[in-house]
C-alpha positions in Angstrom: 80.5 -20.1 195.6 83.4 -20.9 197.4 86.4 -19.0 195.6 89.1 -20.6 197.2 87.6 -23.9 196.3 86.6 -23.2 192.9 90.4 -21.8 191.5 91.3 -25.6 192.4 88.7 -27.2 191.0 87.8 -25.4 187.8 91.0 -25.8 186.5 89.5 -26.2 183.1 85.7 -25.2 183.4 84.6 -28.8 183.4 84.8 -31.6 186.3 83.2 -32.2 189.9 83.1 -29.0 191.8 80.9 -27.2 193.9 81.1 -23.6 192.2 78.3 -23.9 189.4 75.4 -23.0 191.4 73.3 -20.9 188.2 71.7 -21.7 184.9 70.0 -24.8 186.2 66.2 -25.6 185.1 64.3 -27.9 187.2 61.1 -29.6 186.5 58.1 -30.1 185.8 58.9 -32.1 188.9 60.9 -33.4 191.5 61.3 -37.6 192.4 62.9 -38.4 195.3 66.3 -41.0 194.1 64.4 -44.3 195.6 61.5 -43.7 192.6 64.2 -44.3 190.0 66.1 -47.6 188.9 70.0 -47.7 190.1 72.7 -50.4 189.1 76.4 -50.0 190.7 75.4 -46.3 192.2 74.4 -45.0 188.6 70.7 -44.3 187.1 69.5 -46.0 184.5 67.4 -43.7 183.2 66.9 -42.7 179.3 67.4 -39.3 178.1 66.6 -37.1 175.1 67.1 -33.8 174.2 65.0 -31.6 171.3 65.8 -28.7 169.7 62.5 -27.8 168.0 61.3 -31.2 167.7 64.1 -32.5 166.2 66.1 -34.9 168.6 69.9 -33.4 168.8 70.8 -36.4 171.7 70.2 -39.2 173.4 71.7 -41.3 176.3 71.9 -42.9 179.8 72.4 -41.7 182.8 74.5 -44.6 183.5 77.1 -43.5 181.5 78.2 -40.9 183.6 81.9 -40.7 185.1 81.0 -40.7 188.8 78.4 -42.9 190.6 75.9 -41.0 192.6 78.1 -42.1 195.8 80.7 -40.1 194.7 78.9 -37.7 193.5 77.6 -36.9 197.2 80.8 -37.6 198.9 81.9 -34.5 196.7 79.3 -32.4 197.6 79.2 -33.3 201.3 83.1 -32.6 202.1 84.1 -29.4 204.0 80.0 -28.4 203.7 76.8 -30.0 205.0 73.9 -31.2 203.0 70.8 -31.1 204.0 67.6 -32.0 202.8 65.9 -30.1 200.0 69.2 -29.7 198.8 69.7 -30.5 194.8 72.5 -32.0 193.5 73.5 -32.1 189.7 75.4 -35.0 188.2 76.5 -32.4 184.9 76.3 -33.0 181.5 75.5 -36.7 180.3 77.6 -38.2 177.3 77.0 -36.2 173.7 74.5 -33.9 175.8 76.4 -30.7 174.8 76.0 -29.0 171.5 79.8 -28.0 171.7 80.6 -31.7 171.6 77.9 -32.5 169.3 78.6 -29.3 167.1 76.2 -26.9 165.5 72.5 -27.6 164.6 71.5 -28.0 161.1 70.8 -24.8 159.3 69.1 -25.5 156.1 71.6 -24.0 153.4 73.8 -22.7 155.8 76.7 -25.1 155.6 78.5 -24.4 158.8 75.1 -24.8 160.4 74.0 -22.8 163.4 73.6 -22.5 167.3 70.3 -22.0 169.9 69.1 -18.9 168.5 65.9 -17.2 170.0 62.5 -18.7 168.9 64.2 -22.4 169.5 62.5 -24.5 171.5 64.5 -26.7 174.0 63.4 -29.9 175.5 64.5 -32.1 177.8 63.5 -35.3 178.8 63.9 -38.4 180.9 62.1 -41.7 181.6 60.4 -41.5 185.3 61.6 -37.7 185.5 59.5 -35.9 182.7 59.6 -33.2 179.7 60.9 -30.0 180.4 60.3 -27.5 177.3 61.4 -24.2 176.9 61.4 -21.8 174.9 64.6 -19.7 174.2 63.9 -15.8 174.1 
């Protein structure tokens, strides 16, 4: 990660920037962008997530904040891209259990977070299902 870059753009943790380069699960495959449907520079692609079966979200890649134009002007200034390079778009809307809040816990009223044995999975229409397990 660029340091001197990241202290100005991480201001508050969250946002475009280039300094989040860990924790990132790919798969079961990769599509190239031209295999998926685009309207004004944003996916519309569907999008679920599990937590042991149980769907915790849902959304549309179209309602992100920046278009995939932007997104790559970002990533391309004072840098160069080039090809086999990934490039993450971030969280999409009510994808984050800190925005959604904790998971249901039975007769635990404040429910609970990930814990291992929780199964996470991912998925989204034309990508695939990513599931894993939490250990």
């Amino acid at each position: 990660s660029a340091r001197d870059l990241q202290v100005r753009e991480v201001t508050v943790g969250l946002g475009p920037h280039k300094a989040k380069d860990f924790g990132t699960s790919l798969g079961p495959y990769l599509i190239t962008p031209d295999e998926l449907p685009y309207e004004d520079g944003r996916l519309r692609v569907a999008t679920r997530a599990e937590v042991n079966g149980e769907g915790v979200a849902a959304s549309d890649a179209s309602e992100q904040h920046f278009s995939w134009p932007e997104i790559v002007a970002h990533a391309a200034r004072d840098t160069r891209l080039r090809p086999g390079d990934v490039l993450g778009s971030g969280t999409l809307a009510g994808g984050c259990l800190l925005e959604l809040g904790p998971l249901p816990a039975g007769d635990r009223p404040e429910g609970r977070w990930i814990e291992p044995g929780d199964v996470v999975a991912l998925e989204a229409d034309g990508v695939g299902r990513l599931q894993t397990p939490v250990e």
